[in-house]
Structure formats: C-alpha cells, structure tokens
N, C-alpha and C positions, 0 to 999 in steps of 0.2 A: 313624488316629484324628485327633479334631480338637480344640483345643482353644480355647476364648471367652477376649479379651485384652480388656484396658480401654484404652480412648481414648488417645493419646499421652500428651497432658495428665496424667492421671489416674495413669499411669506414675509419671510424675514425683513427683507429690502423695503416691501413696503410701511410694514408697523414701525421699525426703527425711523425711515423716513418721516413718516407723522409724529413722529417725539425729537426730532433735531435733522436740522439737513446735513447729510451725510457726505462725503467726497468720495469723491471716484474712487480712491485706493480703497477708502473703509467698505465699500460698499462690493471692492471686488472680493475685499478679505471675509465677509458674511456670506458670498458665495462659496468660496475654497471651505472658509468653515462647517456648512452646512453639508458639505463631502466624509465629512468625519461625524457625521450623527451615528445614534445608536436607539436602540429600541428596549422601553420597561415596558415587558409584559403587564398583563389587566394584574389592579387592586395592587402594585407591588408598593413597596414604599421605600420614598426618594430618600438618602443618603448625603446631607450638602455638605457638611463640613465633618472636621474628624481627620484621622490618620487616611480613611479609606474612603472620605469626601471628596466632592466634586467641588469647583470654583463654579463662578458665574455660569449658568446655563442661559442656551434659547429652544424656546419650543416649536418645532414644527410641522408637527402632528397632533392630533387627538389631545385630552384634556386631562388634567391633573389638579385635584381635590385638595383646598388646604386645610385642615379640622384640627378638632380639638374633644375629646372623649372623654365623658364621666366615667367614674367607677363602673355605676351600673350599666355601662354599656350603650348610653344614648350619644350621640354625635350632632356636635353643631359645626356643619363645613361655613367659615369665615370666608370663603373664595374660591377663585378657580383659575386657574393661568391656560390659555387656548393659545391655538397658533401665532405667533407673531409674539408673545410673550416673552419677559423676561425673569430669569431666578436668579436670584439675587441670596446665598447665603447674606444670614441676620436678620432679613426680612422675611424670605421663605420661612425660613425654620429658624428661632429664636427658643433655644432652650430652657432659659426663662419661664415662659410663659408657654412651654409645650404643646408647638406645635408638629404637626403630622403633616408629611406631604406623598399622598398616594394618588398613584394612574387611575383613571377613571376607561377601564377598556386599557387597550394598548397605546402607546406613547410614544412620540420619537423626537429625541433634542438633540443638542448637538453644543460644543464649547463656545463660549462665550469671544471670539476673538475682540483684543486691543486695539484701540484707536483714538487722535483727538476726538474726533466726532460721533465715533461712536461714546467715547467716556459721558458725550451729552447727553446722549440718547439715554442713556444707563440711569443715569439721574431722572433725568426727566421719566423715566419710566417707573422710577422709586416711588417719585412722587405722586403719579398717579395711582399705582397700587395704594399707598396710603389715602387715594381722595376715591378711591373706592370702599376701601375698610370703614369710611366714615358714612359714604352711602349705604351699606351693610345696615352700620349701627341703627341708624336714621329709621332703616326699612323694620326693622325688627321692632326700634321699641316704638314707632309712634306710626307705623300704618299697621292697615287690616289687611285682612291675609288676602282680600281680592285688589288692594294695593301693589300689596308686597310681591305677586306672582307677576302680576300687569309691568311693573316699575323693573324688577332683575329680568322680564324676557326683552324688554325694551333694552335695556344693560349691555345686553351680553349679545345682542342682536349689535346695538353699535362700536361693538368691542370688536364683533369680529367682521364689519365691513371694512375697518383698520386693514385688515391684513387678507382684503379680497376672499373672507370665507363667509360674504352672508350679501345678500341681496338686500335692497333697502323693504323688501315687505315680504321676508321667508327668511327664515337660517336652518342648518339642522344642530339638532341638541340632545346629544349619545347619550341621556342620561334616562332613569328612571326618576317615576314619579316619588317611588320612597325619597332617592338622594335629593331629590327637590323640596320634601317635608324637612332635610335637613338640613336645608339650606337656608329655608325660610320660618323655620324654628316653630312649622306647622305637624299633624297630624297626618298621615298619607289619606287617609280617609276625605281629611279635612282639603286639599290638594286638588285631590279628586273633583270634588264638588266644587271648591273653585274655577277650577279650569270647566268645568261642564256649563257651570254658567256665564265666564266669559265667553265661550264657545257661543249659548244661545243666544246674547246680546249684540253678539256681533264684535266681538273684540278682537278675538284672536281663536286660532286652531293649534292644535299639536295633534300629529296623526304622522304614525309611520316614522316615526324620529324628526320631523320638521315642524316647525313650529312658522304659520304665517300668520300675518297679522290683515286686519277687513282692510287698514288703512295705512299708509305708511310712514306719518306722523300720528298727531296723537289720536284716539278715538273718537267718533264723530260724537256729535252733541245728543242724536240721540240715542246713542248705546249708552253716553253718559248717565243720560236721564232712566233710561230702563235698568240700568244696575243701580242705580241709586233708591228707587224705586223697591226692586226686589231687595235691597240692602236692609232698606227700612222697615219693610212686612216681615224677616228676620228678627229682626234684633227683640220683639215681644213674646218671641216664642224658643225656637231653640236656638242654643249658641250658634253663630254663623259667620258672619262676618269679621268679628275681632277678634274672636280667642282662637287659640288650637285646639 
C-alpha cells in the first residue's frame, strides 16, 4: 500500500499547530525554516549540544532512535522523534543519564526557528515527550509483550496522524522487527511470534513496512476474546506472553 504525505513544511505546521495555536508570522517562519533543512544519513548519530552542537531542532523526515546501551552490547531505545517532532537539547540528549540519539534509515530536520507561539508549542511538546517516557515505562514493566506491541503501534500510529503521516487505520513504520525487540525490551524471536498472533486474531498487520490495523479504534471484542484465550493456553506451557 501507499500512502499521500504533506510537504515537509506542512509537517511541521501541522504537529506544532496541535501543541499551541500558532500565528501567521510563526507559522510562516517554520516555513522559511524548513528551506534550511539538512540530511543525517542511516544509523548516524545526532550531535545536540557541545562546541559542534545543534540548538533546538524539528524533524521532517524519517525517524531517529533515542537509546541507551549496556556494556555488553544490548540496547534499550526509550523513543523515537518522527515527522513533526521536536529536539529539544536536555531532553534529547541528557549526559547524565547517557543518552544516544541515532537516525533510524536517513533523516532530514531543519533549525528550530523563534517565536511567541512557537516558544508554546516548544513546551507543550516537552511535555508530551515526557508523557510519553511515562507510557514507555508503564508498557515495559506492567504489560505483556502482546500489550506492549498492541499499545506502542497504536502510539506511534496517533503520533503520526499529528503531522498528516498516518491514516486513522494504516501507518508506515521503517523499522525492523529486531529495533522493535528493542524497543519493547523483548526477544526478536519473541516479536515475531507476537505480531503472528496479532496478525491471526485479527488485530493488526505489518507487511511491506505498513502496519494496518482490522479496526480503527480499539480491537473488536472478539479478537479480544481469542487473544485472551490463546494468551491463557500459553502461559502453562512455554514462556509467551509475558516474559522475553
């Protein structure tokens, strides 16, 4: 399937307008801004503050990864900033607390321009990132991974009908199933089999980079009941549903 996106620009105009009403001037300034974009090639990794840092960014292309890496090499990505987003050094990348912020595929953002109305939008979009981090945590320690997968494509589905990049019952989503085991702090293997059984319930599909869902609010009652079901005849045998 294919789906019609609006203009970089337009991106923009719209996600900031769902986070504060904008004025005419701010709104022509997020135009003119989005003329000065630029492109991170795939996996590179973003750069916010420092001597040779960036200030506020927005994003208006493709998607960028925000993680955090063990020693040994395992990754747990915290998030993800898509089109109509905003970077916020401090929040982005908090050296403290070591975080990572790398392209997922290729990327194109552009400088943050100033404004009253935009300064609202900025905040307001702080805030939401934070009321995201909270849904994160939420998904991770107290749902099962056929939650967890259900709950972030639902997520990230209404994140990006904000900024005109998702249909109310289809999005597309550039990523692999591993980066999605490490999103959701699962197994790829484990992933796998979740999405195969949403699949046969009738919940949802991913094929070809789009993910659609049977319904375009929540799951009907009875795919509820037939996952709940198969969830159960699980849980006496092998690990499935809850663990990784």
């Amino acid at each position: 399937m294919q789906l019609s996106y609006p203009i970089f620009e337009e991106r923009l105009v719209m996600r900031l307008a769902a986070l504060a009403e904008l004025s005419l001037s701010d709104r022509v300034k997020v135009r003119e801004a989005a003329q000065s974009s630029f492109v991170i090639s795939e996996e590179k990794q973003l750069k916010l503050s420092g001597p040779s840092g960036r200030s506020r960014l927005l994003v208006l292309d493709g998607w960028l990864a925000r993680s955090t890496s063990h020693r040994d090499g395992r990754r747990q990505i915290i998030g993800f900033y898509v089109p109509g987003d905003v970077i916020t050094p401090g929040t982005a990348l908090n050296f403290a607390i070591t975080t990572d912020l790398t392209s997922v595929g290729q990327a194109t953002l552009c400088p943050a321009p100033e404004g009253q109305s935009l300064a609202s939008a900025y905040v307001a979009a702080a805030a939401v990132e934070q009321a995201y981090l909270h849904r994160q945590v939420v998904r991770l320690g107290r749902m099962n991974a056929f939650e967890r997968v259900e709950d972030w494509m639902w997520e990230m589905r209404d994140r990006l009908l904000l900024s005109g990049m998702a249909q109310p019952e289809a999005f597309q989503l550039p990523i692999t199933q591993d980066i999605l085991a490490d999103v959701l702090g699962l197994t790829p293997v484990h992933v796998n089999r979740t999405l195969k059984l949403l699949r046969e319930v009738g919940v949802l599909t991913w094929r070809s980079g789009y993910v659609r869902f049977a319904h375009e609010g929540a799951p009907s009652q009875m795919a509820c009941e037939e996952l709940g079901r198969r969830t159960s005849r699980t849980r006496n045998g092998t690990p499935f549903a809850g663990q990784a």
